[in-house]
C-alpha positions in Angstrom: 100.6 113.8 102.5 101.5 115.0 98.9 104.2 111.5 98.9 101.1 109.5 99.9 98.8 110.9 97.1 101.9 110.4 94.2 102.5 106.9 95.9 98.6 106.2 95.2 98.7 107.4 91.7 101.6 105.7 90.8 100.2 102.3 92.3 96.8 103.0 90.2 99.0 103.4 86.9 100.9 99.6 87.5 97.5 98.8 88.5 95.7 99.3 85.4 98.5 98.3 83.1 98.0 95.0 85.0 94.0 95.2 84.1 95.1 95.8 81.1 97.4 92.6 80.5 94.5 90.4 82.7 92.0 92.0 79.9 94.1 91.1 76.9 94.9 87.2 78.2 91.1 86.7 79.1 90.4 87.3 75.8 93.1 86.3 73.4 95.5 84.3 76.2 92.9 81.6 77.6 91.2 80.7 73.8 94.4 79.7 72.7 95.4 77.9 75.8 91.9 76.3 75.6 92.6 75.1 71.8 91.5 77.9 69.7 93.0 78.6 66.5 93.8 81.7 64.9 91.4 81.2 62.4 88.7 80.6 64.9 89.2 83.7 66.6 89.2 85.3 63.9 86.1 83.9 62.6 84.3 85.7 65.8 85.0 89.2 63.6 84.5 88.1 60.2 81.3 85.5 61.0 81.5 82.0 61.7 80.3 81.3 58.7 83.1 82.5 56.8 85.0 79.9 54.9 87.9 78.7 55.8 90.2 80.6 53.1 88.0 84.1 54.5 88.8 83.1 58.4 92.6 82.2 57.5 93.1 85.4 55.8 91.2 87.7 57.9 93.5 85.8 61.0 96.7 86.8 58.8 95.4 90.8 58.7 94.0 90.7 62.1 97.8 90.0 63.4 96.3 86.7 65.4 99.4 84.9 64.1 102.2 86.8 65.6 103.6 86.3 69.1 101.4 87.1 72.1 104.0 90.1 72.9 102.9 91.5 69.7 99.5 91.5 69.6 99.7 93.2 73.4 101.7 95.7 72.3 99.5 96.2 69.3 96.4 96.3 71.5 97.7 98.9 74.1 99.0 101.1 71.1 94.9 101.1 70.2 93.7 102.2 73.9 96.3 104.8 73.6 96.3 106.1 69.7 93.7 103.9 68.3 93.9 101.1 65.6 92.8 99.5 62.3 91.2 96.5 61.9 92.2 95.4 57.9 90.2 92.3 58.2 89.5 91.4 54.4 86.8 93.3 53.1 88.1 96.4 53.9 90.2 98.3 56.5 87.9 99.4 59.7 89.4 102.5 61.6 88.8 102.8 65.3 89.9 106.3 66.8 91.6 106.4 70.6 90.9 105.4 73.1 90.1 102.2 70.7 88.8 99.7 73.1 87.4 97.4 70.7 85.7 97.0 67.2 82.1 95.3 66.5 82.1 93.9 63.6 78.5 93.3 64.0 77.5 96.6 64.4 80.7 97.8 62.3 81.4 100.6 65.2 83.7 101.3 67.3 82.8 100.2 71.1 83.9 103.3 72.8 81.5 105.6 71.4 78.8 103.0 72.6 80.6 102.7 76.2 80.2 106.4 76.1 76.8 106.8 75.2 75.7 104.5 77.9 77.4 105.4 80.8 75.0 108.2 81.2 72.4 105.3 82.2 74.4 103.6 84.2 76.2 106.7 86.2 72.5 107.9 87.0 71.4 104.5 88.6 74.6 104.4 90.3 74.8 107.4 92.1 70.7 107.9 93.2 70.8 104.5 94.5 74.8 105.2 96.2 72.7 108.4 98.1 69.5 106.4 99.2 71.5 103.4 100.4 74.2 105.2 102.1 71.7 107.6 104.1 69.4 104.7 104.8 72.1 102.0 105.2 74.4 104.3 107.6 72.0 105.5 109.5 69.9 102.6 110.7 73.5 101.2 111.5 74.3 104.1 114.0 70.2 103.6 115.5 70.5 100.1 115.7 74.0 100.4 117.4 73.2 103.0 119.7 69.7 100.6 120.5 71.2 97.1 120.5 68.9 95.0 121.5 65.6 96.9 121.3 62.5 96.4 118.8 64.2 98.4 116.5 67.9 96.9 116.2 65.8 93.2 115.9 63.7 94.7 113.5 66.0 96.3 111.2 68.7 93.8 111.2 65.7 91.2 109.9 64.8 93.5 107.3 68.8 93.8 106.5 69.0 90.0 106.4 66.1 90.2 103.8 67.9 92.8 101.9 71.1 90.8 101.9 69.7 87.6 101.1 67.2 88.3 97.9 68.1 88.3 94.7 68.1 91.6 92.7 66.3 90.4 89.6 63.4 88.9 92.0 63.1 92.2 94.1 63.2 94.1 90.9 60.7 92.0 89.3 58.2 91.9 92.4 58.9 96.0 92.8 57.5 96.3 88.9 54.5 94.1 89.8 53.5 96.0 92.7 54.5 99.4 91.9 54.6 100.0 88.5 51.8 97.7 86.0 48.2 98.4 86.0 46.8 97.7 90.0 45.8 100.1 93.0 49.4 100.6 94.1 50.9 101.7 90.6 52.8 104.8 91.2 56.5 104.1 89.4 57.1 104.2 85.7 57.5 101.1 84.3 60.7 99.5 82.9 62.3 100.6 79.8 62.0 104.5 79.8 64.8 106.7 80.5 64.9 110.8 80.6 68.6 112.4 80.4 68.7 114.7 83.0 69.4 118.1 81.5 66.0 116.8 79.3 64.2 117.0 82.2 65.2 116.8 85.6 61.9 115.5 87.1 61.0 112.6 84.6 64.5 111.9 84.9 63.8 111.3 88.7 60.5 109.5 88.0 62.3 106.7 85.5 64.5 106.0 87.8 63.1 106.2 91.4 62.1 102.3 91.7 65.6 100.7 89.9 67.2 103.7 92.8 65.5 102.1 95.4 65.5 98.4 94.2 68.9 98.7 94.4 69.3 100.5 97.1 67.6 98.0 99.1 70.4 95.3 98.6 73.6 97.3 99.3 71.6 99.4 102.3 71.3 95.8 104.1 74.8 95.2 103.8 75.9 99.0 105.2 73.7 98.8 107.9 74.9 95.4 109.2 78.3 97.0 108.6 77.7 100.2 110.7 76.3 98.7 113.2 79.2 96.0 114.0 81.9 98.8 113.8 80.0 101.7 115.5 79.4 99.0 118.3 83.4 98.4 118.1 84.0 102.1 118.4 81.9 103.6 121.1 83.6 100.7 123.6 87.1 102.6 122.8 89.0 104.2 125.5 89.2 107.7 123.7 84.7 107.6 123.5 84.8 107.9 127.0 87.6 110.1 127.2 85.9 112.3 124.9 82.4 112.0 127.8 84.2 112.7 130.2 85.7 115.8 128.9 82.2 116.7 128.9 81.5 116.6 124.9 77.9 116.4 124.1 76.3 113.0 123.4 75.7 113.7 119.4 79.2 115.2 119.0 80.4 111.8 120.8 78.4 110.1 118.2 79.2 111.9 114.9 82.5 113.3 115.2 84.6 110.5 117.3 81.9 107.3 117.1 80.8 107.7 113.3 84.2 108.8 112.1 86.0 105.7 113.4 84.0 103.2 112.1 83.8 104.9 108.6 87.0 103.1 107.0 85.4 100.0 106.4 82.2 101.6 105.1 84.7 104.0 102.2 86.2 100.6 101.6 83.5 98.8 100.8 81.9 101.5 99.0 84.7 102.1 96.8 84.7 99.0 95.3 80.4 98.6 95.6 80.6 102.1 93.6 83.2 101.5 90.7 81.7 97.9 90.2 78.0 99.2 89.4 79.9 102.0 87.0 81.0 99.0 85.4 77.6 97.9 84.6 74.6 97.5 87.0 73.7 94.4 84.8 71.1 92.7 87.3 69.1 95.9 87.8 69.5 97.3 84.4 68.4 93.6 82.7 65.1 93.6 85.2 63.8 97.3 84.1 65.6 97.0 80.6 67.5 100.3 81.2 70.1 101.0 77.9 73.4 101.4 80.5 76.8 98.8 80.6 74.9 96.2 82.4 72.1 95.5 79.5 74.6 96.3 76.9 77.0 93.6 78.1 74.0 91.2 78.2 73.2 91.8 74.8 76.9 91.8 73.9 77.3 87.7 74.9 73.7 87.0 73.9 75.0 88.2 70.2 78.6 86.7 70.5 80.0 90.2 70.1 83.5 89.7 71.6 84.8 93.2 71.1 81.9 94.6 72.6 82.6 92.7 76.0 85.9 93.1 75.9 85.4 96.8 76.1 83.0 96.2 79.0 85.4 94.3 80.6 88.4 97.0 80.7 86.0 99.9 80.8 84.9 98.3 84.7 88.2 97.5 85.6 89.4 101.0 85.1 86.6 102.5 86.8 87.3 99.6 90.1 90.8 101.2 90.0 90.1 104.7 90.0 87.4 104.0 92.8 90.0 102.3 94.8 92.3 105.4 94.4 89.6 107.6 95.3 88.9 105.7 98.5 93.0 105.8 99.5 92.9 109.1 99.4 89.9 109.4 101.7 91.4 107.6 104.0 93.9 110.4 104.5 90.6 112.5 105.2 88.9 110.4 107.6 91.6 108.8 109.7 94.3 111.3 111.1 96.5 107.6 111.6 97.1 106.9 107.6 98.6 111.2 107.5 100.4 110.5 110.4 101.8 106.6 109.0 
């Protein structure tokens, strides 16, 4: 077990030093590749309105004219001690973990990343509870009912879930729930209540985005459940396990559940790490300040360093998910200690 959990962690470490060359040749690789100039990228920090003397210069102190190797090394050597961004003008410092610095806003991105992630963690893991309790468990019902009102029933409603848009359920749920008409019961979009503020507004601001969202992934965990839970209790050791005389709901939980659950932590894992990243569908439709809306408002102003630092914040958060999950694995199937 302990050799399994170092060989995990030392996969997620290659792993995210691979994010973090895939991050850096996104966004300084590719332009060049696609034609950019030094000058033009540099432009994107000092204003593309710069002149061309400004842009040349500020491409010289930027570093965008050595060797690729360089400015990698250079950009890991900010992530880990932080950098500074002499760029004309004057010389921006950008403490560690430096994953980026607006020039627009003339701050540092992490700070930002930081201050939103409250936002986004919230909506993450209210609507991870509703759709795993509501998505797992009509799974196991509709399973254990195949074929009855309630198996045709719910997998429609999943098929619903799966196939509309989130921006058009999130929309619809503000109409109907939240503006001005006999059904108003939701706070509209745009508020948000830390939770050591208060715990109950907190709740409140966020109960419809919990539940929008929740409705998309619960569609896909049911469907899920179901296939695999009808997979498991056909297995030679669930009718060993009746025979021995085991009651129905142990049958169900402990051996039926339990065996189907690998899929479910895999997809979960990488469901999970993705909306740490940034819900940015849900969090655009009720205009909640987390990753998602920041991002958006990052490309809508051009700000390069701000997506950038998006962009490696999710990554890292996919990868620690998947390492998470690995080691569950451990947990829930006795085969992976064993292997």
């Amino acid at each position: 077990m302990v050799t399994y959990i170092i060989r995990r962690l030392i996969g997620a470490v290659i792993m995210l030093l691979i994010v973090s060359m895939a991050t850096f040749a996104i966004f300084f690789l590719v332009p060049q590749i696609a034609g950019a100039t030094p000058e033009g990228m540099a432009s994107r920090y000092v204003g593309r309105t710069a002149s061309a003397e400004t842009a040349k210069l500020a491409a010289e102190r930027l570093g965008f004219n050595d060797p690729l190797i360089v400015q990698y090394g250079r950009f890991v050597k900010g992530v880990v001690a932080g950098a500074e961004y002499d760029y004309g003008p004057g010389v921006e410092k950008c403490p560690a973990p430096c994953l980026g610095y607006s020039f627009i806003t003339r701050q540092p991105v992490f700070p930002d990343l930081m201050n939103r992630l409250p936002v986004t963690f919230s909506l993450a893991i209210g609507a991870a509870v509703i759709w795993l309790l509501a998505g797992v468990g009509i799974g196991v019902l509709s399973a254990l009912r195949r074929g009855s009102f309630f198996d045709r029933a719910a997998m429609t409603v999943a098929l619903a879930g799966v196939s509309l848009p989130i921006f058009f359920t999130g929309l619809v749920s503000l109409l109907v729930f939240a503006y001005g008409n006999p059904f108003s019961w939701a706070a509209q979009g745009g508020h948000y209540t830390t939770f050591l503020d208060s715990p109950v507004q907190w709740a409140y601001n966020l109960i419809l985005p919990w539940v929008t969202l929740a409705f998309l992934f619960a569609a896909t965990y049911a469907r899920l459940t179901r296939a695999g839970m009808l997979e498991t209790m056909n297995e030679d050791y669930i009718r060993t396990a009746r025979a021995k005389g085991l009651g129905e709901r142990k049958v169900i939980v402990k051996h039926g559940l339990r065996g189907a659950l690998t899929p479910i932590i895999t997809v979960f894992g990488l469901d999970f790490g993705l909306l740490i990243g940034g819900a940015v569908l849900t969090e655009s439709a009720y205009s909640l300040p987390g990753l998602g809306k920041y991002a958006v408002d990052a490309i809508t102003n051009q700000d390069l360093p701000k997506v950038m630092g998006v962009t490696l914040l999710a990554a890292v958060f996919v990868v620690i998910a998947n390492l998470i999950v690995d080691l569950l694995y451990a947990v829930v199937d006795p085969r992976v200690r064993l292997a």
